[in-house]
N, C-alpha and C positions, 0 to 999 in steps of 0.2 A: 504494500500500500504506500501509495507519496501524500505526501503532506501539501496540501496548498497554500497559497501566500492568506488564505483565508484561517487555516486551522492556527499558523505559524499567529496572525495577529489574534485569535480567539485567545492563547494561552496569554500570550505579554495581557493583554485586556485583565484575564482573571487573576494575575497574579499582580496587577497594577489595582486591580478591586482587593485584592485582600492587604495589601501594602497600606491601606486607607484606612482598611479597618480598626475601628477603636474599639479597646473592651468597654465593656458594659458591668461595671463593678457591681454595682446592682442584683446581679443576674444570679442566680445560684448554681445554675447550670455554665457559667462563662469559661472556666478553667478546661472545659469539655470540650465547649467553642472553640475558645483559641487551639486548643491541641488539633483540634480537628482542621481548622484554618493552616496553624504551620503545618499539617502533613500536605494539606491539599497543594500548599505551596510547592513544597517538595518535590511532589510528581508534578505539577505541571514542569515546572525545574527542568526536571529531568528527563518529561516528556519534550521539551522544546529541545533541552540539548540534543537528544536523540534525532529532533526533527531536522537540527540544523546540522547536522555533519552526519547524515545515511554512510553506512559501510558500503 
């Protein structure tokens, strides 16, 4: 499968939306969030690295 200049801007997008993100101290659940937010970052990460240098 190739990646398009569309998939390639979807990740920067979601990873530029979780960059933004502010916790929510409030929240009981937020420690959950955020964890779940840095993985997400992670794979996209790692899914653009992937996209951007195909073996």
């Amino acid at each position: 499968m190739t990646a398009s200049a569309k998939d390639i801007r979807l990740l920067h997008e979601l990873i530029a939306a979780l960059d933004r993100r502010r916790p929510q101290a409030l929240r009981s659940t937020e420690a959950a969030i955020a964890d779940d937010a840095a993985e997400l970052r992670a794979r996209a990460l790692a899914r653009l690295a992937e996209l951007s240098c195909p073996l």
